[in-house]
N, C-alpha and C positions, 0 to 999 in steps of 0.2 A: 577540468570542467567537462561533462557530460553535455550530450544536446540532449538525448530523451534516452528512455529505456523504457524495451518491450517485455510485456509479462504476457505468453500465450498461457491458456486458462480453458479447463475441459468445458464449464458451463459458462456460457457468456452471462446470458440476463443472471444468474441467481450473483454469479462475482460480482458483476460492473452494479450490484443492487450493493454489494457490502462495501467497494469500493466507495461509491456515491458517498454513503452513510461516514462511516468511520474515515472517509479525507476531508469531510465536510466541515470538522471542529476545527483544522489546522489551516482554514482557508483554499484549501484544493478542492475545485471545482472541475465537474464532467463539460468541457466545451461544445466538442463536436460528437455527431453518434455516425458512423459508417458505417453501414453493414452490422457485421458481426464484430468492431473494432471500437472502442471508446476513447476518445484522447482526455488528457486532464489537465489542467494549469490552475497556479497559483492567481489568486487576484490582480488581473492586470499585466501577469506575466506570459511568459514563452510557454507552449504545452510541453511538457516533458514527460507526462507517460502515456504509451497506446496498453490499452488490455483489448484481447482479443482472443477467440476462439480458433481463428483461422490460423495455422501453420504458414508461416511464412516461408515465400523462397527463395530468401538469402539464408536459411537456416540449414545446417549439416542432418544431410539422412538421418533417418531412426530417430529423431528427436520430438519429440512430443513433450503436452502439458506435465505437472507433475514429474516428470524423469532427473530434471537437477532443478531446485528449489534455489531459490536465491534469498537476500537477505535486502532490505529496505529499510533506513531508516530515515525520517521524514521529521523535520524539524518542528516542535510545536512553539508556539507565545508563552503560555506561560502552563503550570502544574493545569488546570480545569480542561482544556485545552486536549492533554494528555488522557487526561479521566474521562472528559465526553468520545474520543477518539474511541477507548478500550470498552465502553458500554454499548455506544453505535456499535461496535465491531462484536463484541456479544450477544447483541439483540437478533443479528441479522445471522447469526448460525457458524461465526470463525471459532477455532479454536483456541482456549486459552493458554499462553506460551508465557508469562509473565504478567501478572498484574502491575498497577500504576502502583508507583515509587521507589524509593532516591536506591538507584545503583553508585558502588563504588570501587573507581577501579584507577583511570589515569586521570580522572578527573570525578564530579558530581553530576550526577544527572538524574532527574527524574523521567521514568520510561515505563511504556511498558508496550509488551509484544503479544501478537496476534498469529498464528495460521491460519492463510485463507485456504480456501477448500482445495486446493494444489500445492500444499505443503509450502508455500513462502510464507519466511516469516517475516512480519511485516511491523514494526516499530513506528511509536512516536516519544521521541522523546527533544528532552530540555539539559543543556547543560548550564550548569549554577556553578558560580562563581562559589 
């Protein structure tokens, strides 16, 4: 089990604007605003992501936004869920990396994935029985 992860990000306000939008369907809400730093949590729960523009330093030299993209995938309730997640994340200017529905692979899941504007790609999906 994780306690949080950091996603540093070139544009603060235009990310933490798509951010907002497309975590907003799965229940993930912007808590705190710091600075140039946003935290996020689930309804009622622990914050567990910062986005931030500012370079941290506990972070290894030469690293910056964009240079290793990571992968997020974010659990939704149910298939709409999914579908509001990938149009919020549309509207606000992410790139499209998979449209909503059913992946099969080790299991059933309904997904679908996003790039925000620092190449992470960022998922919400549903596993189905």
């Amino acid at each position: 089990m994780f306690h949080h992860l950091g996603i540093v990000v070139t544009d603060f306000t235009r990310s933490a604007a798509l951010y907002d939008a497309c975590l907003a369907p799965l229940g993930i809400r912007r808590t705190e605003t710091d600075m140039d730093w946003a935290i996020y949590a689930a309804e009622g729960g622990q914050p567990f992501i910062w986005l931030g523009s500012e370079i941290p330093t506990y972070w290894a030299a030469g690293h910056q936004a964009g240079n290793a993209p990571i992968h997020i995938a974010f659990a939704a309730p149910d298939r709409e869920a999914v579908d509001r997640f990938y149009a919020a994340a549309m509207e606000h200017g992410a790139e499209d990396h998979g449209p909503p529905g059913l992946r099969v692979g080790s299991g059933h899941y309904y997904s679908a994935y996003i790039l925000d504007f620092d190449g992470n790609n960022i998922e919400a999906t549903l596993r189905e029985k």
